[in-house]
Residue, then its C-alpha position, 0 to 999 in steps of 0.5 A: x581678598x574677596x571670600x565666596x558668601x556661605x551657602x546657608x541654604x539647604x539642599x534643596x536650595x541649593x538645587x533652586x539656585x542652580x538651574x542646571x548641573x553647570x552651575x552646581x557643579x561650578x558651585x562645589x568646584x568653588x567649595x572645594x578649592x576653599x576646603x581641600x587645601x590641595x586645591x586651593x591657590x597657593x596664596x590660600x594654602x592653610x598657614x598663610x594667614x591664621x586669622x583666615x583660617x579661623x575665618x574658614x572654619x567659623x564659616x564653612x565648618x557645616x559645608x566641611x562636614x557636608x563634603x565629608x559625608x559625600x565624600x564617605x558616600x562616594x568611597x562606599x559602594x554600599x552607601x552610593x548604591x542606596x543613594x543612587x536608589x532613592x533618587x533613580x526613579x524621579x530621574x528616570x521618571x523626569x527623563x522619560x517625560x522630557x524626551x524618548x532617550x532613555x527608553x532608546x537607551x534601555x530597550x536593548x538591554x531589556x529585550x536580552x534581559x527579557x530573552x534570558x529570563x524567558x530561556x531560563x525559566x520559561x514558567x514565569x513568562x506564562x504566570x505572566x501572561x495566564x492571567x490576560x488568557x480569559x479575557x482574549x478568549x472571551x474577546x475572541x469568542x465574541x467577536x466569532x459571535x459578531x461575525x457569524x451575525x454579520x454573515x447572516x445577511x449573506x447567508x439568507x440571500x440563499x437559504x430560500x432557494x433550491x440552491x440554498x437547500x443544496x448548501x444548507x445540506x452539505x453544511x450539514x454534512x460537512x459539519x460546518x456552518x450554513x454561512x461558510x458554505x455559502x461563502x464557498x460557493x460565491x465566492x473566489x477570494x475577498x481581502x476582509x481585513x488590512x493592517x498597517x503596522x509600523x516595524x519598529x514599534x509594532x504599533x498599529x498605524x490605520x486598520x480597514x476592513x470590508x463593509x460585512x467582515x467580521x471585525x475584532x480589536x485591531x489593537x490586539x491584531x497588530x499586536x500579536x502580528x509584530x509579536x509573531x513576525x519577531x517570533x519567526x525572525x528570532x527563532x530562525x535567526x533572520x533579520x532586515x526585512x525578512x519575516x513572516x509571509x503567509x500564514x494559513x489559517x482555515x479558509x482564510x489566508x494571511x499575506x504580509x508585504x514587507x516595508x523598510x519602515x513598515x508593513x502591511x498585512x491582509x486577512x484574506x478569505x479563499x484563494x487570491x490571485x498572485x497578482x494581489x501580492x503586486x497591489x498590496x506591494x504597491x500600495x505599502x511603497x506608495x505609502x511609505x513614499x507620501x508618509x515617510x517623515x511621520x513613519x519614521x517618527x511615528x510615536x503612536x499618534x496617527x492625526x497625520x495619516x488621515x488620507x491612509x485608509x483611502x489608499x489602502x481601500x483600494x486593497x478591499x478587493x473581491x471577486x465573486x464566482x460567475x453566477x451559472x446560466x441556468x439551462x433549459x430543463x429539456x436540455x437535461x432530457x438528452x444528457x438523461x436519456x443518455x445516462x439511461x443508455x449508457x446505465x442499460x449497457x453497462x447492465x447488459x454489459x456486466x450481465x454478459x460478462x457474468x453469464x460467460x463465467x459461469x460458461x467457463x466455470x462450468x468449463x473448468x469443472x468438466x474433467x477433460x476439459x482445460x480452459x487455457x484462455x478467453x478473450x472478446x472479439x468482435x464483440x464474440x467470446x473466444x475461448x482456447x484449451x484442450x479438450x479429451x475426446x471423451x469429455x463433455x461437448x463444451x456447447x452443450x453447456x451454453x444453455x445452462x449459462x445463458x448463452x448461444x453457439x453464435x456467442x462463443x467461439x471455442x477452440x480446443x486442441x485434443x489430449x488425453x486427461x488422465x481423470x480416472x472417470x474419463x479412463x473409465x469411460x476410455x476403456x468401456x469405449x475401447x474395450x467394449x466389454x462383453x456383458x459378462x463383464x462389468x468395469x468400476x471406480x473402486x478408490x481411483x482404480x479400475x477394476x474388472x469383475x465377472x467373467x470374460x473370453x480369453x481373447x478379450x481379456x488379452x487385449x485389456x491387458x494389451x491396452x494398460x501395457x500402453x497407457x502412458x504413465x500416471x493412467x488409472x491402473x486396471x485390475x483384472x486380477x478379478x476376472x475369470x477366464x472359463x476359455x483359458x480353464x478349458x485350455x488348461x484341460x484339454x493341455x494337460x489331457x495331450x500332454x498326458x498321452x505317451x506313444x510306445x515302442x518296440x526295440x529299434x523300431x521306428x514305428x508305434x508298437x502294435x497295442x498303442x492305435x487306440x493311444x493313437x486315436x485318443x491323442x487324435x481326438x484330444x488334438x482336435x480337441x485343443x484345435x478347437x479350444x485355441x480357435x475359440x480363444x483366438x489363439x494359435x496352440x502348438x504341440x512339440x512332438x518329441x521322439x526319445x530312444x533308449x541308451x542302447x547303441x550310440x547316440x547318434x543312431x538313437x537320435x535319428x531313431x527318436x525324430x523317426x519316431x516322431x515324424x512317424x506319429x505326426x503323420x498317423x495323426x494327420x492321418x486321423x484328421x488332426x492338422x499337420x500345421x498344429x504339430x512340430x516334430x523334436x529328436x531328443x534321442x536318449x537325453x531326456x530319459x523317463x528313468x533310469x535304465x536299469x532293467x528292459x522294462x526300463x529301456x521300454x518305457x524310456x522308447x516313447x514319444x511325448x507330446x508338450x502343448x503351448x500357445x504360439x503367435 
């Protein structure tokens, strides 16, 4: 029987003499065969020999009480979880030194373990980056500073000159920098930076920039580019070769071409062509195409990328706005000369234009006078409207605004206007009052004062009956009528006249002929005052009788009577036209017939005067 030499040695001999985990695991393997009686051969089972069992026991009793405490170590999570700590990071340190698997395999549980801590509490990720805040912002202050310095050179090509003069005051008015507007005015767009950044990693593989670009740390750029292009494809839910394409930043512009391996971004100022997407597309596969081998292995050393920068140089395009051919400074007389003509009639223009409001101002503040439309023809005004007889002629107010007859055509349609000062002047002109008579504007009325002929004050009262609804109204309850007071005398002095007569007898008693000529003289009278006031008067001579004898008779008798005095009136010079004769017969006594004297006073004939057409 061969027996295995004890292993006297400590563990860290042990690991010595075992040059990889094969060997140590065959070594306990062995142990445990000649310890466990379970696993041991059955010709070695414990019993078999005594001799050989105290054998075992002299040699292997402090590798049995080794295994033991393994074996406790192994059965308690508590004891393994420490002693897997103690030697955890020398394993991982040792692994991450021989070769890149174990990051491999730890990054994806780190990024969701990262994401997980950062959703649930956001704060410990900025406590995490604050510190790093002031040094980027004092990195990033200074390199602005070395770009403006680097575009000083631009910027004094131009500030000597009248072109420079002009920029220098529209930075000042912009707000903005001398340096900015001169890049504005010279140039269309110029590609100042290109990354190329691996995809995977993020990790920046070559950087080139124009010769007077204002250039920070290349590192941190490609950095903070891979951070915002996961940054978009996490937060919108985008994987493969989707990203960030264009992003916007003041004056310049960020174009990023994306690769299967990596990507290419362009810091670009102004406004590119469309066409540099092709070239910048173009030069990432051309790349990717002659580098893919160390791409796909790159581990952040670029000694296999020295011909890179020279293919992305290409990329460093510009384009700079066409210098302007200067012109001659006689040809700005023409394009002057023109400008103060086309100002001078502008000025005329507008000048005409007021005077012709002020025309159709003073128009419409006329009464009687609407202006219903104005338009230019023919380089005339043509005005539309209507227009009261009585208002003011409309070309008489073209002196005071300015303007001529042969520059307004007017056209005005007739009407009435209802304006009280146009009726005033409506009813002077109609009525033609005579001098005793004077008509005003009391409150919108018109009234009349003074006194005026009988006739002519008819007519007024005629005119109102015919004004349409709506006119000035004219008071004439003021005015006297003195014709119409003598009317009134001399009607009352005939109607106070009775002619008498005797009983039965159709012809006047013989006391009543100084009645006669008295009636005879007061109609003449009347005549003469109905002629005066323009009126045609009518006297109704009506015969009465007494009750004596029937009616019929009586009737006859009373026309008889006053046929009978119509005609010793005309016989007395007074016009039979004048007089109309009536039969009332005993209808219209006096008074009561109760004695002769009353009979004798009803025989008579009256007279009743009016006023006919």
């Amino acid at each position: 029987m061969s027996v295995p030499p004890s292993p006297r040695g400590s563990a860290s001999d042990v690991d010595e003499q075992a040059p990889n985990g094969d060997r140590l695991a065959n070594l306990l393997l062995g142990i445990a065969r000649y310890v466990d009686p379970a696993a041991a051969p059955a010709n070695l089972a414990p019993g078999s020999d005594p001799s050989l069992d105290a054998l075992r026991h002299i040699l292997l009793d402090r590798e049995l009480q080794v295994l033991a405490r393994v074996r406790q170590t192994l059965d308690d999570p508590e004891r393994l979880a420490k002693a897997v700590g103690e030697v955890l990071p020398l394993a991982v340190l040792r692994s991450a030194g021989r070769d890149g698997r174990l990051g491999e395999a730890l990054a994806p549980t780190v990024e969701r373990a990262t994401q997980s801590s950062i959703r649930k509490d956001p704060r410990t990720f900025i406590n995490i980056l604050s510190p790093l805040m002031g040094p980027t912002i004092r990195k990033s202050i200074a390199e602005a500073l070395d770009g403006t310095l680097q575009s000083l050179n631009q910027a004094l090509k131009h500030s000597l000159s009248w072109r420079g003069l002009v920029w220098r005051i529209e930075a000042r008015r912009a707000g903005t920098t001398f340096a900015d507007v001169v890049l504005r005015h010279t140039l269309v767009y110029r590609v100042e930076h290109l990354f190329l950044i691996h995809k995977e990693s993020g990790l920046l593989i070559r950087h080139v920039a124009a010769d007077d670009a204002a250039s920070g740390d290349p590192q941190l750029v490609s950095g903070m580019l891979a951070a915002i292009q996961d940054f978009v494809r996490d937060s919108f839910g985008r994987s493969g070769d989707t990203g960030l394409d264009t992003l916007r930043l003041g004056d310049q512009v960020l174009w990023c071409e994306q690769g299967d391996v990596a990507f290419l971004a362009a810091v670009i100022r102004g406004t590119p062509p469309e066409t540099l997407h092709g070239t910048l597309r173009d030069t990432l596969l051309s790349i990717q195409d002659e580098w893919r081998d160390a791409l796909v292995s790159y581990d952040g050393d670029d000694a296999a990328f020295a011909g890179v920068d020279d293919r992305l140089r290409t990329c460093l395009q510009a384009q700079a706005k066409p210098r302007e051919q200067r012109l001659s400074p006689f040809l700005w007389f023409l394009p002057l000369l023109l400008l103060v003509l086309a100002g001078h009639w502008l000025y005329e223009r507008r000048n005409d234009q007021r005077r012709f409001d002020r025309y159709v101002e003073r128009l419409q503040a006329e009464p009687g006078i609407v202006v219903t439309g104005v338009a230019k023809r023919a380089g005339v005004w043509r005005v539309t409207g209507m227009r009261d007889p009585l208002s003011v002629e409309p070309t008489t107010l073209l002196a005071a605004a300015g303007l001529t007859p042969a520059e307004v055509d007017g056209h005005w349609q007739p009407y009435l206007a209802l304006d009280p000062a146009l009726a005033l002047r409506r009813f002077q002109t109609s009525l033609v009052p005579p001098p005793t008579v004077s008509l005003a504007l009391d409150d919108g009325e018109i009234r009349a004062f003074g006194s005026a002929p009988h006739h002519w004050i008819e007519r007024a009262r005629g005119l109102v009956r015919t004004l349409p609804p709506g006119s000035p109204a004219l008071d004439l309850s003021r005015l006297e009528d003195p014709e119409m007071a003598e009317y009134e005398r001399v009607r009352r002095a005939v109607q106070s006249h009775v002619v008498r007569f005797d009983h039965n007898v159709p012809k006047p008693a013989g006391d009543q002929e100084t009645e006669m000529d008295t009636l005879a003289e007061d109609l003449r009278e009347l005549e003469r005052v109905a002629h005066q006031m323009r009126v045609t008067a009518r006297v109704t001579v009506t015969g009465h009788a007494d009750s004596t004898g029937k009616d019929t008779p009586n009737l006859a008798l009373s026309l008889g009577r006053a046929e009978v005095v119509r005609s010793m009136l005309k016989a007395r010079g007074v016009d039979p036209d004048l007089l109309a004769v009536r039969g009332a017969g005993p209808l219209e006594p006096l008074k009561p017939e109760a004695t002769d004297e009353d009979r004798s006073i009803n025989r008579r004939v009256s007279f009743t005067v009016g006023i006919g057409d």
